[in-house]
MIVEX-309903 format. One record per atom (N, C-alpha, C): residue in three letters; x, y, z. Coordinates in steps of 0.1 Angstrom, whole numbers, plus 2048, in hexadecimal, padded with zeros to 3 digits. Atoms other than C-alpha are relative to their C-alpha. Example, Ala and Ser with C-alpha at 12.3 -4.5 7.8 and 13.67 -1.06 7.14 Angstrom:
ala8097F4800/ala87B7D384E/ala80980C800/ser7F77F5800/ser8897F5847/ser7F880B808/
END
This chain:
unk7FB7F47FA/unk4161BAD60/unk7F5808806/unk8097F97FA/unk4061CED74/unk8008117FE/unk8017EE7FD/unk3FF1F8D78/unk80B801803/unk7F47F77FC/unk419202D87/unk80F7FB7F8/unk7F6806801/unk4351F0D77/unk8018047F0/unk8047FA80D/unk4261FCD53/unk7FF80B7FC/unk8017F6806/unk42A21DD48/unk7F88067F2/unk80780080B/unk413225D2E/unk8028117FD/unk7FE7F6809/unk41B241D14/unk7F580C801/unk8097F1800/unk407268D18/unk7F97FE7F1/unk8097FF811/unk3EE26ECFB/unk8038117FE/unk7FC7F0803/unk40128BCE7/unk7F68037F2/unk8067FA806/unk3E828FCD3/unk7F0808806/unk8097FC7FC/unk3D029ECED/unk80680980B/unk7FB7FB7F6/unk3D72B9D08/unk7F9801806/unk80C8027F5/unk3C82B3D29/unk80680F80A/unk7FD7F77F9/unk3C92D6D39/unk7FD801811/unk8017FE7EE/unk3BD2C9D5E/unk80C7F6802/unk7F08047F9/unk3E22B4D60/unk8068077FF/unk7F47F2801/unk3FB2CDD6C/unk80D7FA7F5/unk7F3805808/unk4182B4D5D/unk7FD8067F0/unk807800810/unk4052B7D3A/unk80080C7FA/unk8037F1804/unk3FE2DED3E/unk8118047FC/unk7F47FE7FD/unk4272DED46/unk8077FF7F2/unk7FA80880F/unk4302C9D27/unk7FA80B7F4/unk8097F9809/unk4162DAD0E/unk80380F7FF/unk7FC7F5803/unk4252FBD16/unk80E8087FC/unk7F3805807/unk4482F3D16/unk8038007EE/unk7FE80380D/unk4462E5CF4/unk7FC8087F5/unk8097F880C/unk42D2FFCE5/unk80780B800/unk7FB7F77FA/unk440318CF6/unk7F880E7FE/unk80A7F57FC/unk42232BD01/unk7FC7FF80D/unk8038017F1/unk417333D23/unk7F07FA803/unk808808801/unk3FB321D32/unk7F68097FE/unk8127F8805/unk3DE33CD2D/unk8028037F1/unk7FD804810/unk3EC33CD09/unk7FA7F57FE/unk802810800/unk3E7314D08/unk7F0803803/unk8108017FC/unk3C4317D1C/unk7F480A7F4/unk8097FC80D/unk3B632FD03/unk8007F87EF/unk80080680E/unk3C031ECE3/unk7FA7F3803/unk80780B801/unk3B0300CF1/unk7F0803801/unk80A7FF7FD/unk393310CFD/unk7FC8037ED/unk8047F980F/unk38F322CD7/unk7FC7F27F4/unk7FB81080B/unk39B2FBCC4/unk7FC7F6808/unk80180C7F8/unk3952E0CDD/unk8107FD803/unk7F78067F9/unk3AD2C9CEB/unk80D7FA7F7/unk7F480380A/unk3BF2BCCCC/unk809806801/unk7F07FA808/unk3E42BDCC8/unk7FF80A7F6/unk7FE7FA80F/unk3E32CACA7/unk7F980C7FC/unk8047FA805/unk3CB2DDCA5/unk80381280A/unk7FA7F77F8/unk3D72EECC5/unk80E80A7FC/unk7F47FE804/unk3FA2F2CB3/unk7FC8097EF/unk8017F780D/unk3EB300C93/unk7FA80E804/unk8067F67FD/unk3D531CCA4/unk80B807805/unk7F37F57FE/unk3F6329CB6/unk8088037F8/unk7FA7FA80F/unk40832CC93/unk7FE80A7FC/unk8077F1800/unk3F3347C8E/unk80580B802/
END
């Protein structure tokens, strides 16, 4: 099979803040706005989890 015909699965255990789809999804689900999201990554890094524990807070 080739690329295009394969769909390969997002990595939800990493948030990539330069894909707009990613920034879209990540804020949706966190339901925080994106300068919310970009600071708690900047403070934790990129991890899911750890992104989702710091906004519990």
């Amino acid at each position: 099979m080739d690329r295009l015909t394969k769909r390969e699965q997002p990595d939800r255990s990493k948030i990539n803040m330069h894909e707009p789809w990613e920034v879209k999804y990540w804020t949706h689900a966190l339901g925080v706005s994106r300068e919310e999201l970009q600071q708690a990554v900047d403070k934790v890094g990129n991890a899911a989890a750890a992104v989702r524990k710091e906004l519990a807070l």
